[in-house]
C-alpha positions in Angstrom: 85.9 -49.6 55.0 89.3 -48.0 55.6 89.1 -44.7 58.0 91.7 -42.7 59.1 90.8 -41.3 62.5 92.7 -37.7 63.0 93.7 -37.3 66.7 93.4 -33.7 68.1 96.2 -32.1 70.6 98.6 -35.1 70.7 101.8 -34.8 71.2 101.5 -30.9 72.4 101.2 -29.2 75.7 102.0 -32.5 78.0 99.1 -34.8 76.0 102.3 -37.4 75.5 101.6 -40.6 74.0 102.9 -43.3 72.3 101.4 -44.0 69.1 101.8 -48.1 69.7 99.4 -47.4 72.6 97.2 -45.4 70.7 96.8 -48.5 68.4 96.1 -50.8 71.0 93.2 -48.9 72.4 91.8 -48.9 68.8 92.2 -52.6 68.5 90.7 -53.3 71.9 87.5 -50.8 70.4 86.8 -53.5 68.1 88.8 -51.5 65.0 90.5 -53.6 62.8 94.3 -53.1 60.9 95.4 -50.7 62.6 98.4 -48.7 62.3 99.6 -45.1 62.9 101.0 -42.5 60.8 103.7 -39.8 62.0 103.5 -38.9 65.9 100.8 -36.2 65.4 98.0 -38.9 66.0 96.6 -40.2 62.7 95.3 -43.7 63.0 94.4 -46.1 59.6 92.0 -48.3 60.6 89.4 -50.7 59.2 85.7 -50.8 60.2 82.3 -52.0 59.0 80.5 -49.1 61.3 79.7 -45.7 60.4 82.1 -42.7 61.0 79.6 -41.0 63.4 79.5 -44.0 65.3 83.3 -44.5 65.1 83.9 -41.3 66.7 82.0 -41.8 69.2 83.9 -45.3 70.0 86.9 -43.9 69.8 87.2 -40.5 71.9 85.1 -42.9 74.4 87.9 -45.6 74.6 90.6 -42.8 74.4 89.1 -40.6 77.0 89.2 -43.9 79.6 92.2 -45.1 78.7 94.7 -41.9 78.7 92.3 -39.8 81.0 91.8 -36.7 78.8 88.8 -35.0 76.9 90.0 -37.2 73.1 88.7 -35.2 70.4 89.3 -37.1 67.2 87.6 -36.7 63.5 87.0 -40.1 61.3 87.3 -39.6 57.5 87.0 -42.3 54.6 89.9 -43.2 52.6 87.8 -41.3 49.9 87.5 -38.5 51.8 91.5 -38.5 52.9 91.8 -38.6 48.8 90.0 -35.3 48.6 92.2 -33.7 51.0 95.0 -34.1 49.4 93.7 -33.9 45.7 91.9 -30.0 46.3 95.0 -28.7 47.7 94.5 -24.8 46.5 98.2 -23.9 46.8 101.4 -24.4 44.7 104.0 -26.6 46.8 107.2 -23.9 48.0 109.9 -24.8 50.5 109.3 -21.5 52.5 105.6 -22.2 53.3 103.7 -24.8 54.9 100.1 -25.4 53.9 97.7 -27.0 56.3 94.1 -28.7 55.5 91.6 -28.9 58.2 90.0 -31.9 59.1 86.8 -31.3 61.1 83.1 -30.8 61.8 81.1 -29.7 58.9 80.6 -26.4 58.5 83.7 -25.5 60.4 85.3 -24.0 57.2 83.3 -21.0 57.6 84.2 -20.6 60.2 87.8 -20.7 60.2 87.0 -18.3 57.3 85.6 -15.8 59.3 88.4 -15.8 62.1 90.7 -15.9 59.0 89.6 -12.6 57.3 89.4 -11.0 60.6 93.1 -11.5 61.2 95.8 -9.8 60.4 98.0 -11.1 57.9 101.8 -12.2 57.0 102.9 -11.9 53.0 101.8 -15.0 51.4 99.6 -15.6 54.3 96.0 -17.2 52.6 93.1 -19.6 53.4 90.8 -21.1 50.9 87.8 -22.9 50.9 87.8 -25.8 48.3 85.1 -28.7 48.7 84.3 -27.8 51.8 87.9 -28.0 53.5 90.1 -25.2 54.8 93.1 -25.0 53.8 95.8 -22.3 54.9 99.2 -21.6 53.5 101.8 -19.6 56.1 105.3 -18.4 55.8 107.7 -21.1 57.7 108.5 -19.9 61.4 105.6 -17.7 60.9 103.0 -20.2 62.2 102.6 -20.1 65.7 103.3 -16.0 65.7 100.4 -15.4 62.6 97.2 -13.8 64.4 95.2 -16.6 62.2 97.5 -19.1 64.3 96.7 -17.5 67.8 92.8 -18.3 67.1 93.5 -22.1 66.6 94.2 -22.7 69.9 90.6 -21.4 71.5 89.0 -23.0 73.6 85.9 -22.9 72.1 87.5 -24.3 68.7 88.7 -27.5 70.5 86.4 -29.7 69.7 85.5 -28.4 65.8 88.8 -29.3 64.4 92.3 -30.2 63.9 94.5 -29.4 61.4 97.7 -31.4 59.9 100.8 -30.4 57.1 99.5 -31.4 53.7 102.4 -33.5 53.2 100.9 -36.2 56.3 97.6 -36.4 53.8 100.0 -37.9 51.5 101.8 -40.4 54.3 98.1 -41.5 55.2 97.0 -42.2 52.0 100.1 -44.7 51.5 99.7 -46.1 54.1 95.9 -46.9 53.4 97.1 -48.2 50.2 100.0 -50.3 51.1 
Protein backbone atom coordinates (compact mmCIF):
# COMPACT_ATOMS: atom_id res chain seq x y z
CA UNK A 1 0.00 0.00 0.00
CA UNK A 2 1.32 3.53 -0.74
CA UNK A 3 0.62 6.22 2.28
CA UNK A 4 1.55 9.49 2.53
CA UNK A 5 2.24 10.45 6.13
CA UNK A 6 1.45 14.45 6.66
CA UNK A 7 3.93 15.78 9.25
CA UNK A 8 2.48 18.49 11.61
CA UNK A 9 4.60 21.81 12.71
CA UNK A 10 7.76 21.18 10.60
CA UNK A 11 9.61 23.54 9.50
CA UNK A 12 7.83 26.44 11.83
CA UNK A 13 8.61 27.91 15.16
CA UNK A 14 12.32 26.27 15.51
CA UNK A 15 10.94 22.48 14.69
CA UNK A 16 13.93 22.49 11.80
CA UNK A 17 14.53 19.49 10.00
CA UNK A 18 15.91 18.16 7.09
CA UNK A 19 13.54 16.20 5.10
CA UNK A 20 16.57 13.51 4.07
CA UNK A 21 16.53 12.77 7.85
CA UNK A 22 12.96 12.61 8.08
CA UNK A 23 13.23 9.71 5.46
CA UNK A 24 15.74 7.88 7.17
CA UNK A 25 13.86 7.64 10.39
CA UNK A 26 11.01 6.19 8.27
CA UNK A 27 13.24 3.73 6.62
CA UNK A 28 14.79 2.62 9.94
CA UNK A 29 10.70 2.17 11.16
CA UNK A 30 10.54 -0.57 8.78
CA UNK A 31 8.63 1.82 5.86
CA UNK A 32 9.52 1.09 2.63
CA UNK A 33 10.19 3.69 -0.74
CA UNK A 34 10.38 6.48 0.87
CA UNK A 35 10.73 9.85 -0.28
CA UNK A 36 9.54 13.44 0.74
CA UNK A 37 7.53 15.98 -0.85
CA UNK A 38 8.16 19.92 -0.39
CA UNK A 39 9.78 20.96 3.10
CA UNK A 40 6.47 21.16 4.88
CA UNK A 41 6.83 17.42 5.93
CA UNK A 42 4.87 15.02 3.64
CA UNK A 43 6.44 11.70 3.47
CA UNK A 44 5.32 8.79 0.44
CA UNK A 45 5.91 5.75 1.73
CA UNK A 46 5.06 2.09 1.27
CA UNK A 47 3.73 -0.29 3.92
CA UNK A 48 1.78 -3.63 4.34
CA UNK A 49 0.49 -2.35 8.01
CA UNK A 50 -2.54 -0.48 8.73
CA UNK A 51 -2.64 3.46 8.94
CA UNK A 52 -3.59 3.45 12.70
CA UNK A 53 -0.73 1.34 13.34
CA UNK A 54 1.48 3.41 11.07
CA UNK A 55 0.88 6.45 13.04
CA UNK A 56 1.66 5.10 15.83
CA UNK A 57 5.24 3.89 14.36
CA UNK A 58 5.94 6.79 13.16
CA UNK A 59 5.33 9.84 15.67
CA UNK A 60 7.02 7.01 18.05
CA UNK A 61 10.28 6.85 15.89
CA UNK A 62 10.06 10.68 15.24
CA UNK A 63 9.45 11.64 18.75
CA UNK A 64 12.97 9.66 19.72
CA UNK A 65 14.82 10.59 17.08
CA UNK A 66 14.28 14.67 16.82
CA UNK A 67 13.11 14.90 20.54
CA UNK A 68 9.68 16.57 20.07
CA UNK A 69 5.88 15.60 20.57
CA UNK A 70 5.62 14.30 16.29
CA UNK A 71 2.12 14.61 15.37
CA UNK A 72 1.72 13.13 12.00
CA UNK A 73 -1.63 11.84 9.96
CA UNK A 74 -1.27 8.66 7.54
CA UNK A 75 -3.68 8.75 4.48
CA UNK A 76 -3.92 6.17 1.46
CA UNK A 77 -2.99 7.12 -1.88
CA UNK A 78 -6.82 6.80 -2.42
CA UNK A 79 -7.58 8.91 0.19
CA UNK A 80 -4.71 11.71 -1.06
CA UNK A 81 -6.85 11.26 -4.43
CA UNK A 82 -9.99 12.55 -2.64
CA UNK A 83 -8.25 15.53 -1.38
CA UNK A 84 -7.44 16.83 -4.24
CA UNK A 85 -10.50 15.64 -6.44
CA UNK A 86 -13.37 17.48 -3.83
CA UNK A 87 -11.62 20.60 -3.86
CA UNK A 88 -14.90 23.02 -3.37
CA UNK A 89 -13.15 26.15 -4.72
CA UNK A 90 -12.37 27.56 -8.18
CA UNK A 91 -8.40 27.98 -8.55
CA UNK A 92 -7.52 32.21 -8.40
CA UNK A 93 -4.02 33.62 -8.03
CA UNK A 94 -5.20 35.96 -5.12
CA UNK A 95 -6.32 33.12 -2.83
CA UNK A 96 -4.85 30.13 -1.38
CA UNK A 97 -7.11 27.21 -0.46
CA UNK A 98 -6.08 24.72 2.16
CA UNK A 99 -7.54 21.05 2.80
CA UNK A 100 -7.15 19.58 6.18
CA UNK A 101 -5.79 16.44 6.78
CA UNK A 102 -6.69 15.05 10.19
CA UNK A 103 -8.63 13.03 12.85
CA UNK A 104 -12.09 12.17 11.93
CA UNK A 105 -14.53 14.32 12.90
CA UNK A 106 -12.26 17.18 13.04
CA UNK A 107 -14.13 18.92 10.22
CA UNK A 108 -16.78 19.87 12.48
CA UNK A 109 -15.00 21.15 14.23
CA UNK A 110 -12.93 23.46 12.32
CA UNK A 111 -16.49 24.35 11.13
CA UNK A 112 -17.53 25.51 14.27
CA UNK A 113 -14.37 27.69 15.02
CA UNK A 114 -14.84 28.74 11.33
CA UNK A 115 -18.41 30.22 11.68
CA UNK A 116 -17.49 31.75 14.83
CA UNK A 117 -14.85 33.87 13.34
CA UNK A 118 -14.83 36.83 11.75
CA UNK A 119 -14.35 36.97 8.32
CA UNK A 120 -12.11 38.56 5.28
CA UNK A 121 -14.02 38.95 1.62
CA UNK A 122 -13.76 35.76 -0.13
CA UNK A 123 -12.90 34.25 3.19
CA UNK A 124 -14.96 30.44 3.10
CA UNK A 125 -14.72 26.87 4.52
CA UNK A 126 -16.51 23.93 3.25
CA UNK A 127 -17.12 20.60 4.17
CA UNK A 128 -16.96 18.15 1.18
CA UNK A 129 -16.45 14.21 2.00
CA UNK A 130 -15.65 14.75 5.19
CA UNK A 131 -12.53 17.23 4.57
CA UNK A 132 -12.19 20.94 5.41
CA UNK A 133 -11.25 22.93 3.15
CA UNK A 134 -10.70 26.78 3.45
CA UNK A 135 -10.08 29.41 0.82
CA UNK A 136 -8.32 32.92 2.19
CA UNK A 137 -7.28 36.10 0.54
CA UNK A 138 -3.19 35.90 -0.05
CA UNK A 139 -1.28 37.82 2.89
CA UNK A 140 -4.44 37.42 4.71
CA UNK A 141 -3.63 34.04 6.26
CA UNK A 142 -1.87 34.28 9.32
CA UNK A 143 -3.93 37.85 10.21
CA UNK A 144 -7.69 35.93 9.49
CA UNK A 145 -9.37 35.27 12.99
CA UNK A 146 -10.05 31.60 11.39
CA UNK A 147 -6.09 31.51 11.05
CA UNK A 148 -5.39 32.67 14.82
CA UNK A 149 -7.50 29.37 15.98
CA UNK A 150 -5.23 26.97 14.07
CA UNK A 151 -2.53 27.41 16.12
CA UNK A 152 -4.33 26.23 19.63
CA UNK A 153 -3.01 24.24 21.61
CA UNK A 154 -5.70 22.14 22.09
CA UNK A 155 -5.95 21.66 18.11
CA UNK A 156 -2.34 20.27 17.92
CA UNK A 157 -2.86 17.08 17.79
CA UNK A 158 -6.32 16.96 15.54
CA UNK A 159 -4.82 18.21 12.47
CA UNK A 160 -2.67 19.85 9.98
CA UNK A 161 -3.40 21.49 7.10
CA UNK A 162 -1.37 21.95 3.64
CA UNK A 163 -1.88 24.39 0.16
CA UNK A 164 -3.94 22.33 -2.27
CA UNK A 165 -1.47 22.62 -4.77
CA UNK A 166 1.11 20.05 -2.44
CA UNK A 167 -2.02 17.38 -2.75
CA UNK A 168 -1.13 17.53 -6.30
CA UNK A 169 2.93 17.23 -5.84
CA UNK A 170 2.09 14.11 -3.48
CA UNK A 171 0.02 12.41 -5.76
CA UNK A 172 2.89 12.52 -8.56
CA UNK A 173 5.01 11.57 -6.68
CA UNK A 174 3.01 8.40 -5.56
CA UNK A 175 2.56 7.80 -9.13
CA UNK A 176 5.86 8.31 -10.55
Amino acid sequence: MKYCAFLRGVNVKGTNMKMAEVCQVFKEAGMQEVSSVLASGNIVFSSDKKAEELKKTLEKAMSEHFSYDAFLFVKSEEETKTFWNSIPFEKNDDLHIYGFVGNSGVENVLMAEFEAASKAENEKAQIVEHLFYWQVPKGNTLDSSFGKVLGKKSLKDQFTSRNINTFEKILKKMNG
